[in-house]
N, C-alpha and C positions, 0 to 999 in steps of 0.2 A: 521556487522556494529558495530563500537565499538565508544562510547563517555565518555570520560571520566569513570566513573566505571560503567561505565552498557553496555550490551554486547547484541546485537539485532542476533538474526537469525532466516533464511528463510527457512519454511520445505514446499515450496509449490506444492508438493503432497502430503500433507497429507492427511491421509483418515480418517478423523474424524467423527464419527460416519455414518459412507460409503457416505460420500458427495464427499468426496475426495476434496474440493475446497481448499485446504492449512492454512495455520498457520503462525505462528509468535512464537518463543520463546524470553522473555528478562531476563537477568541473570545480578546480580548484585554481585560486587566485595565489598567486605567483611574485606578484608585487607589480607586474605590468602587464600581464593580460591572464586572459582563463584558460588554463589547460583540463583535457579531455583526461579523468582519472578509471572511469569503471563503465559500465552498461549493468544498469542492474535487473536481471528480468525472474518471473514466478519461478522455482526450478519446478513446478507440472503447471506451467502456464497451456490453457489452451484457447482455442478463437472466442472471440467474444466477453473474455475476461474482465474487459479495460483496465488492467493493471496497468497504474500511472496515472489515473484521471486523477487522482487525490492524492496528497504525498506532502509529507514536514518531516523536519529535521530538527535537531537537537544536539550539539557537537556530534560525538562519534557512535548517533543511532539515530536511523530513519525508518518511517513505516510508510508504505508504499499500501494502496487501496486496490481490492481487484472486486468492484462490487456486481462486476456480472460475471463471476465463478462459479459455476453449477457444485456446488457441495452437498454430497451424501443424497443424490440423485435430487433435491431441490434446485430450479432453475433459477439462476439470477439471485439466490439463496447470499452470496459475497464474503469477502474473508480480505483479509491485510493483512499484510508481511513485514517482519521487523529485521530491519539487517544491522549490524552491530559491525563498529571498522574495527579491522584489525592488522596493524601495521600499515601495509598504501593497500588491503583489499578491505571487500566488505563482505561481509557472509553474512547469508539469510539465517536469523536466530531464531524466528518465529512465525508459524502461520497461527492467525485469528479469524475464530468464528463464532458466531452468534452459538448462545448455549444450547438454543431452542432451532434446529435449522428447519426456514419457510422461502418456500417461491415466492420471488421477486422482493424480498425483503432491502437487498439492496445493502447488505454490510456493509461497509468500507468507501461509500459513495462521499463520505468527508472523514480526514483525521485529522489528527493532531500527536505529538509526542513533545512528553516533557523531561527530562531526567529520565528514569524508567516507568514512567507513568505515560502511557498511551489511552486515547479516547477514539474513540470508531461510531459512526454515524450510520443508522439502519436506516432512514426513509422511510422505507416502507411495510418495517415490523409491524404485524399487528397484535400488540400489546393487549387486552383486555375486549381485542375483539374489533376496536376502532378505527385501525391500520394509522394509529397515527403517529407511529415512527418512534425511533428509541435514539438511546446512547450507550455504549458500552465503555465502562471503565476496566484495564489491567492495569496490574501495578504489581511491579516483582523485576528480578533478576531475569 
């Protein structure tokens, strides 16, 4: 994901300290090449997360996808994480979750962020009974 000079990517199998729940790199352009700025990972990341597979930016706010996070004992249930810059760091602002939490619903398997308006992508919501996937809109500070 690239915005303007700064450069987002998604390592999400990383094994970081054997949790294996994924990463976030953001590299920042310089005027002649990309330097290494943060590693951004879930702070309760755990294995099988894929925190990282989905991931945008926005200047100084990115939402990171971890759509196989087991939430509130639902499996694969998913959630995003919004980290806000502040000064040369980034701190996690927010985690997101489906209102409704369901197995395998797949939260966070795509986003988007605009301004402070983020969009999170369920797959595999099943909405009305069909399983035929949602979209969630936040909007706020």
């Amino acid at each position: 994901c690239l915005d303007g000079k700064r450069l987002l990517v998604g390592a999400y199998g990383d094994n970081d300290q054997g949790k294996r729940s994924g990463s976030a790199y953001v590299y920042g352009w310089d005027g002649k090449r990309w330097r290494f700025e943060e590693k951004l990972k879930a702070p309760d990341g755990t294995a099988t997360d894929q925190f990282g597979r989905s991931l945008a930016m926005d200047g100084d706010r990115i939402i990171v996808g971890a759509h196989g996070d087991q939430v509130g004992g639902s499996r694969r249930a998913g959630s995003a994480y919004v980290f806000k810059r502040s000064g040369t760091s980034w701190i996690p602002s927010a985690k997101l979750t489906a209102g409704r939490l369901t197995s395998m619903a797949d939260f966070g398997r795509s986003v988007d962020i605009l301004g402070e308006a983020v969009m999170v992508g369920a797959p595999g919501d099943p909405e009305q009974g069909a399983w035929s996937g949602g979209a969630y809109i936040f909007a706020g500070k």
